[in-house]
ZARODO-610785 format. One record per residue (C-alpha): x, y, z. Coordinates in steps of 0.05 Angstrom, whole numbers, padded with zeros to 5 digits, always signed. Example, Ala and Ser with C-alpha at 12.3 -4.5 7.8 and 13.67 -1.06 7.14 Angstrom:
# residues 2
+00246-00090+00156
+00273-00021+00143
# end
This chain:
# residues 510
-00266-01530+00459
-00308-01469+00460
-00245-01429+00469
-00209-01448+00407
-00267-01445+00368
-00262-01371+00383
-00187-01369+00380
-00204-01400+00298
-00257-01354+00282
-00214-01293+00303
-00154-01311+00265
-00195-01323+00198
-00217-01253+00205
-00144-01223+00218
-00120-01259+00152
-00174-01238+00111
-00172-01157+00133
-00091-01165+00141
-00076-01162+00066
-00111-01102+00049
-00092-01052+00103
-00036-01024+00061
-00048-00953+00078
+00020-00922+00135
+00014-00891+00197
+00011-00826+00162
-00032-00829+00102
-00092-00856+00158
-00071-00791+00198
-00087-00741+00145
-00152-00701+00144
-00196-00712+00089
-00236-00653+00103
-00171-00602+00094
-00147-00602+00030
-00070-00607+00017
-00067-00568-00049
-00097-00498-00067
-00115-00470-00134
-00058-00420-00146
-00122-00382-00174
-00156-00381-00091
-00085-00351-00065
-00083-00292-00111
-00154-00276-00098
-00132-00272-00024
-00076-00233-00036
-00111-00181-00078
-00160-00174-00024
-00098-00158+00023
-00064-00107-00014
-00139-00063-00018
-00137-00004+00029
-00200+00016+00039
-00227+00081+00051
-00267+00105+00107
-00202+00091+00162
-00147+00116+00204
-00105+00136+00135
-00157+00184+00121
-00153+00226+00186
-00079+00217+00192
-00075+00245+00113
-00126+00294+00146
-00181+00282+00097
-00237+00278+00139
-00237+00280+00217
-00268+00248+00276
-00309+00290+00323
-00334+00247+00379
-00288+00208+00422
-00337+00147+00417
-00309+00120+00357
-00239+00152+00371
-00190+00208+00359
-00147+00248+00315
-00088+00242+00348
-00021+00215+00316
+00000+00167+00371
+00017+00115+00324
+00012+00039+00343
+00055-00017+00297
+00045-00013+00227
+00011-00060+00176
+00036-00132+00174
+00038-00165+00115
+00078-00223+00127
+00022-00276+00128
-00007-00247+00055
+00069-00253+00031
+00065-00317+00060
+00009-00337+00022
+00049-00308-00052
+00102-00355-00046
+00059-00414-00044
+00014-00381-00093
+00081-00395-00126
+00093-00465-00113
+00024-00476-00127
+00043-00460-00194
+00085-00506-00209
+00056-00566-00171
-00002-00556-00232
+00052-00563-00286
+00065-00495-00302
+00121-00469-00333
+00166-00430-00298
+00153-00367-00334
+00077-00363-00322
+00036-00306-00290
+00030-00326-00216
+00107-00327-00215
+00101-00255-00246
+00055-00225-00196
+00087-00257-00146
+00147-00212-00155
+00096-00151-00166
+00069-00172-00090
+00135-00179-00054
+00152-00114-00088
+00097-00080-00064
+00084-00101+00012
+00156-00095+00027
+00148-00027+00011
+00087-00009+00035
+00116-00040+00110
+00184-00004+00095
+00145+00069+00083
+00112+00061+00148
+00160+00030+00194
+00227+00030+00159
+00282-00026+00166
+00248-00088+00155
+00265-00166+00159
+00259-00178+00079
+00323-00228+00055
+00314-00267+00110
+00238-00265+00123
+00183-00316+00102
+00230-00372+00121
+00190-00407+00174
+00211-00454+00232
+00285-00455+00203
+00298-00379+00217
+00250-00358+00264
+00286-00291+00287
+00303-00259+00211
+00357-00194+00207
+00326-00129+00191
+00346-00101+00116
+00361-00030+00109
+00306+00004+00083
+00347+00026+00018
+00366-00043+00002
+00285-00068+00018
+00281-00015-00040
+00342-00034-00087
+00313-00102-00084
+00237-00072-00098
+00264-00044-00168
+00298-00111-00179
+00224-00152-00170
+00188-00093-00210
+00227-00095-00265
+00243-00169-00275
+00162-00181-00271
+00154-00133-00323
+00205-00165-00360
+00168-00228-00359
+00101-00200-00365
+00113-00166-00425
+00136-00229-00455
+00080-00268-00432
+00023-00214-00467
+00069-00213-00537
+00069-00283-00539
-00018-00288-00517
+00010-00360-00479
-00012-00350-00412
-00067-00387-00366
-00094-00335-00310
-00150-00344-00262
-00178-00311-00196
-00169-00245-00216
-00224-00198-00207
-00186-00126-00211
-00168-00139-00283
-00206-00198-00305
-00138-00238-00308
-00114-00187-00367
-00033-00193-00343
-00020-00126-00399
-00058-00085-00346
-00017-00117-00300
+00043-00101-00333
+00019-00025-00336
+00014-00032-00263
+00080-00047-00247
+00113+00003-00283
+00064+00051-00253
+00075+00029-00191
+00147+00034-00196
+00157+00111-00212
+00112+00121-00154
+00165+00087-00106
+00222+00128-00146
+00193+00186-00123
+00178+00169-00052
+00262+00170-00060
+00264+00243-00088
+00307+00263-00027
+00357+00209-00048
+00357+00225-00122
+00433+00238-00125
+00452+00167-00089
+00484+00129-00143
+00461+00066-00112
+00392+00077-00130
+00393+00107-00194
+00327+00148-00180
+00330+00189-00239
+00355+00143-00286
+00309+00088-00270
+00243+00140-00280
+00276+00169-00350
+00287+00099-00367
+00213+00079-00356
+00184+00145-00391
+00228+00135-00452
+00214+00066-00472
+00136+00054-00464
+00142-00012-00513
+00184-00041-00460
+00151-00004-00395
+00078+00012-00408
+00049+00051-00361
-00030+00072-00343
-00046+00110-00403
-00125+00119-00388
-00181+00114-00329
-00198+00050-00341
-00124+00018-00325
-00136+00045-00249
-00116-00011-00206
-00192+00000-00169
-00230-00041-00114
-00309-00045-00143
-00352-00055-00090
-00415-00105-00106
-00475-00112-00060
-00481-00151-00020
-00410-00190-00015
-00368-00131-00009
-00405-00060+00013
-00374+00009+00008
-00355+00024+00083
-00402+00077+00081
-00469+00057+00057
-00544+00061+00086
-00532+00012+00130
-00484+00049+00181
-00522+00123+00161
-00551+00124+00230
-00495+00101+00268
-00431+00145+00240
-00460+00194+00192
-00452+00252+00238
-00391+00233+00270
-00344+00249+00220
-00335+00313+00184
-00297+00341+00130
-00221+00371+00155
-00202+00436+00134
-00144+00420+00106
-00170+00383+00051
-00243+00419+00043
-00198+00481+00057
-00160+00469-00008
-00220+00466-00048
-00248+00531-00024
-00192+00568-00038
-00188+00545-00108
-00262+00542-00128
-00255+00472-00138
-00331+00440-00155
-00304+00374-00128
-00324+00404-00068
-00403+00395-00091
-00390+00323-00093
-00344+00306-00036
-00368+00349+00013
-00438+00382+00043
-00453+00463+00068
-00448+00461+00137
-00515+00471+00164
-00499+00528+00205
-00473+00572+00153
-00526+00558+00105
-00577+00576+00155
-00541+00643+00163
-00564+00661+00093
-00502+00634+00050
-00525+00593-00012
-00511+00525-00010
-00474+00519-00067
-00424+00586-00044
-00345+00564-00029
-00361+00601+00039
-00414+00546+00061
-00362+00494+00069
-00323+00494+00127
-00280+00439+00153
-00253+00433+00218
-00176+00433+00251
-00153+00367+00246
-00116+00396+00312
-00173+00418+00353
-00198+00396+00411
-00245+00333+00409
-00290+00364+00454
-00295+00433+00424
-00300+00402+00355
-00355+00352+00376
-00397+00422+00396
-00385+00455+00339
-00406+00397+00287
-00469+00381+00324
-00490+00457+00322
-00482+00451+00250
-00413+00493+00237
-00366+00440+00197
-00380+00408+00140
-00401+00327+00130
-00376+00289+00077
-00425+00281+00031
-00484+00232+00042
-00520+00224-00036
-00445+00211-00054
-00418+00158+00001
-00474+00139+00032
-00532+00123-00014
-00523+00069-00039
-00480+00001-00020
-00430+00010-00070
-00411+00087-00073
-00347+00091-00119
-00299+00049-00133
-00229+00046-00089
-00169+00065-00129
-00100+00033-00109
-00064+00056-00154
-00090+00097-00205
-00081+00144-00272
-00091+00213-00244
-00039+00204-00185
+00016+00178-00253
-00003+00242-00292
+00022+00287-00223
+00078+00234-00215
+00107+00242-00285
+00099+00322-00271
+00126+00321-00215
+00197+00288-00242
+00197+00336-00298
+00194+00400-00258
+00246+00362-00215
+00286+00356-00278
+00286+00285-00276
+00258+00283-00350
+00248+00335-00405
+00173+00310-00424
+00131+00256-00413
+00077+00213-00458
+00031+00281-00467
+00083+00331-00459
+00116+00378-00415
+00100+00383-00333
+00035+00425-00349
+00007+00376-00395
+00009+00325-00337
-00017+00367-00286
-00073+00393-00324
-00094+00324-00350
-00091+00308-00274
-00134+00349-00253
-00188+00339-00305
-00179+00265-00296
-00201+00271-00219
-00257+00315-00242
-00280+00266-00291
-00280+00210-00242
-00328+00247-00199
-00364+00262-00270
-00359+00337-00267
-00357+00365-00337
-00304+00410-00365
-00360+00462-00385
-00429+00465-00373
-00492+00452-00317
-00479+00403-00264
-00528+00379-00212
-00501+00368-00142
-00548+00339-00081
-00545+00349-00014
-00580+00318+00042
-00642+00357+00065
-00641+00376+00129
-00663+00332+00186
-00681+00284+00123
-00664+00212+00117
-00633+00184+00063
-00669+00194-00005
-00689+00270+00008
-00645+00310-00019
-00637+00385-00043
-00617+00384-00111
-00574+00454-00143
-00541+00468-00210
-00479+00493-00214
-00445+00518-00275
-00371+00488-00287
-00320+00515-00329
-00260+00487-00336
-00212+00538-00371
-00246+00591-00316
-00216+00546-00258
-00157+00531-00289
-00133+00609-00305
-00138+00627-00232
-00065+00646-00211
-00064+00592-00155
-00087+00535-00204
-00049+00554-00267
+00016+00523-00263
+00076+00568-00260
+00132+00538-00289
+00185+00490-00262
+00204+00521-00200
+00187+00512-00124
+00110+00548-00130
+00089+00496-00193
+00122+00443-00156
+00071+00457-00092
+00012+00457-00150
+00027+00388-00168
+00034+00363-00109
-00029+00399-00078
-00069+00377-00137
-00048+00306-00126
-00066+00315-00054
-00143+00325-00078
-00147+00277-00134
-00123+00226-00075
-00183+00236-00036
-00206+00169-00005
-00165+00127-00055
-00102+00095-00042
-00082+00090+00035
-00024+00134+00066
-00007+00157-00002
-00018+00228+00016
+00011+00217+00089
+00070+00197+00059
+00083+00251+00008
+00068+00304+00067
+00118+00268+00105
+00167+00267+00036
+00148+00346+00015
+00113+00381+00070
+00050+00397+00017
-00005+00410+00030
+00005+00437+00103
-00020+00388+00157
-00045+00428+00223
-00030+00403+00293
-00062+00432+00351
-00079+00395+00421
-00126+00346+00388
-00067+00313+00346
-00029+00284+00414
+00040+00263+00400
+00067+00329+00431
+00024+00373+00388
+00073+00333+00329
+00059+00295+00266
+00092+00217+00273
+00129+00202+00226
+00139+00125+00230
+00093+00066+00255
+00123+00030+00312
+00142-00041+00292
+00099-00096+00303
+00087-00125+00389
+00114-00204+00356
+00184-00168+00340
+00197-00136+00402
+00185-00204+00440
+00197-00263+00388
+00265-00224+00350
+00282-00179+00404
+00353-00180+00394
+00342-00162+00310
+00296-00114+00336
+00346-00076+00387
+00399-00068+00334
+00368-00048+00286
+00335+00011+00323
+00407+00020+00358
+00425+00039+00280
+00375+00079+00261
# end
């Protein structure tokens, strides 16, 4: 009796919780703690963080800006590894896409925009370093898990295509003022500065192709003349303040060099001479700001604000003999009031309006174009120049005050000088005043663009060595590689294991 007393009880219970345990298999197996939408707003943030190259890395010594000189923290040497992998931030852009769409936007809208911006731009910036890459068949997931390898010309044919069709809908988008954009902290989710972007960004990859200009395929030349002669329907950077810049803000997101790593690294790296070189030569005063008088010379009785008290060293020499030499004081340190002062330094520039103004002069001495939006080729490349000088906040003419760390001091102690700037003086020396559209004002531009790059925007300056052969890198036994600049990253460890047989083939054809 006891028994099916039980047997009752337990069978009232099952028909009263019975009807309400709807729910499948599946919905009780999901995770309430991981969500199963995004904000199309939280992807781009992530993917702008992935596309900033910050300063302060290996793309500085291998563009040989400044230099290593204790084996501690590494070497100069051009052994490349793989290059940059940005298949998980692509990833991440085309369900910044979906994402879209899922919150009822229209199809035209500005995620779907960018989007085509992003693919644009980190399929080229993996292409530049390691060539071929897997691009038509890529981001595809567990249905094609070993994608073919595009040739690098069509991962660029298919760059301009992205470029110009999200300018196309951008610049609808801004004339029409019907847009919803979040999660944008470059521009403050202004898609016209976006737009200038693009366009920007796009006759920089045209002339990463200068040495295919003539292919009819890509239409280098046409393509640039097209974008300089219609600015209502391709506007470009036409000031500072449309740089495409990383700001640094304490205490989230620090400068890489900043008070807190002053004890640890700030002798460790010095200036190269390729760069600091450069600036000597041409009595450039962005040498007061970007670099210090090495100690040594100084105390031999040269004033610290002569071109002869700044000295960089071989990006070729020997780690060893180089480590000596900085530590007695002979090469020049970046300098510390500038980088290292405070937490947020200067701002990172991706892609910015000085390197356009060298870019459009460039394609008119190459006789691309006749003139560009201020002129002819010298108009660019003087507006260059004093753009660079600007953003360091030299004057064209006057008294400007330039600090240098005192001696033995810590940070806060610093010597201050005046130096007296004058633009039109710099500019008429016969190395600086640009020549004409030949082969020697060519190598002004390009050297100029090489110091206006300093610290901003990644391999840029690698690349354009590797494109031009300006300015001249050194080797020496301290570079490795045979003594040899690389010219390509290796491709990534996954590919040679998970897509070998993609990967064989398409090295068999290059």
């Amino acid at each position: 009796m006891k028994k099916l007393i039980h047997i009752t009880i337990a069978a009232i219970v099952i028909s009263v919780i019975a009807p309400g345990c709807k729910k499948s298999f599946n919905d009780l197996n999901q995770n309430p703690n991981k969500p199963i939408a995004v904000p199309p707003s939280l992807l781009l943030n992530g993917v702008l963080y992935d596309m900033y190259d910050q300063p302060y890395s290996d793309y500085e010594k291998w563009s040989q800006y400044f230099i290593i000189n204790y084996d501690y923290y590494g070497n100069n040497r051009y052994d490349f590894g793989s290059g940059a992998s940005y298949f998980s931030t692509l990833k991440n852009v085309k369900k910044m896409e979906e994402e879209a769409i899922n919150i009822n936007s229209p199809a035209l809208n500005p995620y779907e925009a960018l989007a085509k911006f992003f693919k644009a731009y980190f399929f080229t910036k993996m292409s530049l370093e390691m060539g071929d890459m897997p691009m038509s068949e890529a981001l595809q997931g567990i249905s094609n898990l070993k994608p073919v390898y595009d040739p690098q010309k069509l991962v660029f044919q298919q760059a301009f295509a992205w470029l110009d069709s999200a300018n196309m809908d951008m610049g609808q988008m801004v004339a029409s003022g019907n847009y919803i954009l979040a999660g944008d902290f470059y521009f403050d989710n202004d898609l016209s500065k976006w737009q200038k972007v693009v366009n920007t960004y796009r006759l920089r990859l045209l002339l990463h192709l200068s040495l295919k200009a003539t292919d009819p395929d890509l239409n280098v030349k046409q393509q640039f003349a097209d974008i300089i002669g219609n600015p209502s329907k391709y506007p470009i950077m036409e000031s500072m303040d449309d740089n495409l810049q990383f700001q640094f803000t304490y205490p989230t997101n620090s400068y890489p060099n900043n008070p807190s790593n002053f004890g640890f690294d700030a002798l460790r790296y010095n200036c190269s001479a390729t760069y600091v070189g450069l600036l000597t030569q041409l009595k450039d005063p962005r040498v007061f700001v970007t670099s210090e008088p090495a100690a040594a010379i100084v105390d031999g009785g040269v004033s610290p604000t002569s071109f002869a008290a700044f000295v960089g060293a071989s990006p070729g020499e020997d780690l060893g003999a180089m480590y000596i030499k900085a530590n007695s004081g002979q090469y020049s340190l970046i300098n510390r009031k500038h980088y290292y002062d405070t937490y947020t330094a200067e701002p990172s520039i991706q892609i910015g309006y000085p390197e356009l103004l060298f870019n459009i002069a460039e394609a008119i001495n190459r006789g691309w174009i006749n003139s560009g939006p201020l002129g002819d080729a010298e108009a660019h490349y003087q507006a260059g120049i004093k753009a660079s000088m600007a953003y360091y906040g030299i004057p064209e003419t006057g008294p400007f005050n330039v600090y240098f760390l005192h001696p033995g001091a810590s940070l806060g102690t610093y010597d201050t000088y005046t130096v007296n700037v004058d633009f039109p003086t710099y500019y008429n020396q016969v190395a600086v005043k640009y020549s004409g559209n030949d082969a020697n004002g060519l190598n002004q531009i390009l050297t100029q663009r090489y110091l206006a790059l300093f610290r901003h925007s990644g391999l840029e300056s690698y690349f354009t060595y590797r494109r031009t052969g300006v300015p001249t890198f050194t080797t020496g036994p301290g570079t490795g590689n045979s003594e040899r600049i690389a010219w390509r990253f290796q491709y990534p460890t996954s590919e040679k294991t998970a897509n070998i047989e993609n990967y064989q083939a398409t090295l068999a054809s290059q």
